[in-house]
C-alpha positions in Angstrom: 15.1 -22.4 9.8 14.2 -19.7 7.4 14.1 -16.1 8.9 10.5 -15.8 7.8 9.5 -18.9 9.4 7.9 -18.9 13.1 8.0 -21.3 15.8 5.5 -23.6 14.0 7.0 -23.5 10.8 4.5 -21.3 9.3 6.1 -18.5 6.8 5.2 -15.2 5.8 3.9 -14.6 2.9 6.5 -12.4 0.7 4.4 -10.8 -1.1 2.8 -8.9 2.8 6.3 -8.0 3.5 7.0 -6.2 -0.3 3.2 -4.6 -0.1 4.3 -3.1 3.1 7.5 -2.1 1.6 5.8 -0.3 -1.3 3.3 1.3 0.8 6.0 3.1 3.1 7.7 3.8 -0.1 4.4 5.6 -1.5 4.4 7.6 2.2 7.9 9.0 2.3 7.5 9.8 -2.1 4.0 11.4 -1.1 5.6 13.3 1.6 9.1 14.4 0.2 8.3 14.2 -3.4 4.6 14.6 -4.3 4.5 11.6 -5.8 1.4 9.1 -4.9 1.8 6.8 -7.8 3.8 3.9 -5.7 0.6 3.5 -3.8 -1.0 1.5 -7.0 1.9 -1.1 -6.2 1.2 -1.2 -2.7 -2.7 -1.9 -3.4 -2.1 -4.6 -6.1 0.3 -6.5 -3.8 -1.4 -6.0 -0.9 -5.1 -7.8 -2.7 -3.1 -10.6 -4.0 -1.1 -11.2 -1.1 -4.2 -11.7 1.1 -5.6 -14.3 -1.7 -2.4 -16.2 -1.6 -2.0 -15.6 2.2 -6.0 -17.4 2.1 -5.1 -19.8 -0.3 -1.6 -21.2 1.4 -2.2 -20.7 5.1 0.2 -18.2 5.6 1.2 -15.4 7.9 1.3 -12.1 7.1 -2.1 -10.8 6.8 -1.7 -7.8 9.5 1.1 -6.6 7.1 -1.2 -6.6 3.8 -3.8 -5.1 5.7 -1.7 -2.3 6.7 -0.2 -2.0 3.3 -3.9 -1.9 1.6 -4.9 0.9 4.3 -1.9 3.4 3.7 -1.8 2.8 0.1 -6.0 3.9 -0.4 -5.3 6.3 2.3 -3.0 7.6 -0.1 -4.9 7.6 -3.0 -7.8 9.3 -1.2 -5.6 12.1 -0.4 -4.1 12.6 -3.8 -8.0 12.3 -5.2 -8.5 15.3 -2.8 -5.3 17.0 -3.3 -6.3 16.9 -7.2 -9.7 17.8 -7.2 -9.0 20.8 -5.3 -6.1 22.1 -7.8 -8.6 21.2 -10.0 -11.4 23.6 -8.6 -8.7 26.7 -7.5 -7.7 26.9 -11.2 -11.4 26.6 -12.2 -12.3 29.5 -10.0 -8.8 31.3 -10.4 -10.3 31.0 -14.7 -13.6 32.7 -14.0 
């Protein structure tokens, strides 16, 4: 039996586990390195591995979940973090 495979032979679907990869990925380059961009990869697989998950029965949904939340948590705070650059050197301008 398959490491990814439970008790009733159910697997996990691969694309969960790599979503939830990218998205602690994105956190530690967010937090380290400033970088937010890995988030977009952490999104995208996390959408299309809940419509495969649907599609083929799988397990693993938890995981996409948690990768979709950190990854738009991300991009909310990198909108933020932006916007207020944005407005400091607007003001900092005037």
């Amino acid at each position: 039996m398959s490491e990814l495979q439970t008790y009733r032979g159910t697997r996990y679907n691969r694309l969960a586990i790599l979503s939830l990869g990218f998205a602690v990925l994105a956190t530690i380059g967010t937090v380290f390195l400033g970088v937010a961009v890995i988030a977009v990869f952490a999104v995208g697989a996390g959408h299309v591995s809940l419509n495969q998950i649907r599609l083929r029965r799988e397990r693993g949904r938890g995981l996409a979940v948690t990768a979709l939340a950190i990854g738009y948590a991300i991009a909310v705070f990198a909108l933020i973090s932006a916007l207020s650059f944005a407005a400091g050197y607007v003001f900092r301008q005037q």
